[in-house]
C-alpha positions as CSV (number, residue, x, y, z in Angstrom):
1,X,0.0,0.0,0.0
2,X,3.1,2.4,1.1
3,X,4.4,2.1,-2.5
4,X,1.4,2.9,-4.4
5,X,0.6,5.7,-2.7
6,X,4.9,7.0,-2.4
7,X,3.8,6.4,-6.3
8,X,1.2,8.5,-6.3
9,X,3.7,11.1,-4.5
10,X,6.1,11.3,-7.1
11,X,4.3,10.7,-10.7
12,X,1.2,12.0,-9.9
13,X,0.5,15.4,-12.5
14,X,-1.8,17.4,-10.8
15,X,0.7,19.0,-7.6
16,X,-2.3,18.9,-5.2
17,X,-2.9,15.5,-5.8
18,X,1.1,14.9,-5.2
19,X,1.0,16.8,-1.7
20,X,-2.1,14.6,-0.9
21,X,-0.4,11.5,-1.5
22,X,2.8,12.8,0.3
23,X,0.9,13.7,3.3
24,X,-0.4,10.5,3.5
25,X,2.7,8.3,2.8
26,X,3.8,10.3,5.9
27,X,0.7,9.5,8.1
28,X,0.9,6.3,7.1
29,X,4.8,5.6,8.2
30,X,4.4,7.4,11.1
31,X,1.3,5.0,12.5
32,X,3.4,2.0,11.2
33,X,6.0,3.4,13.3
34,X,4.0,3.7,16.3
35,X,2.8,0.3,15.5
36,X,6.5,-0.9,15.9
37,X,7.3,1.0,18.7
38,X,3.9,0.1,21.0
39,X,4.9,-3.7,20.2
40,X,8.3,-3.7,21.4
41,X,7.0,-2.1,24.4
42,X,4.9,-4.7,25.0
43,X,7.7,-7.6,24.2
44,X,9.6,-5.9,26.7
45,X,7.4,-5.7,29.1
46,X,6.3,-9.3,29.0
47,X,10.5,-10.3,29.0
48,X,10.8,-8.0,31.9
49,X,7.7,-10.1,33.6
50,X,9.3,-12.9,33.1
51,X,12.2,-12.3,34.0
52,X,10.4,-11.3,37.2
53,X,8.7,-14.3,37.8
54,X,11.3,-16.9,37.5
């Protein structure tokens, strides 16, 4: 999905239509960043509670 719409960005001939597509390639990374970052959290909370535990 990322590379159609980072497509989109770049080829796209109407320049409204390109800063559209640009903002949303951004939104998009950033949520799969969040995405990322929340599950780490959460691996390293459960390692930590395990850790704990034994």
């Amino acid at each position: 999905m990322t590379q159609a719409i980072w497509e989109q960005a770049l080829h796209n001939p109407d320049p409204d239509k390109r800063k559209l597509f640009d903002a949303l390639h951004t939104y998009v990374l950033d949520k799969r960043q969040e995405e990322i970052i929340n599950e780490k959290k959460v691996c390293n909370l459960i390692w930590t509670n395990k850790r704990n535990i034994l």
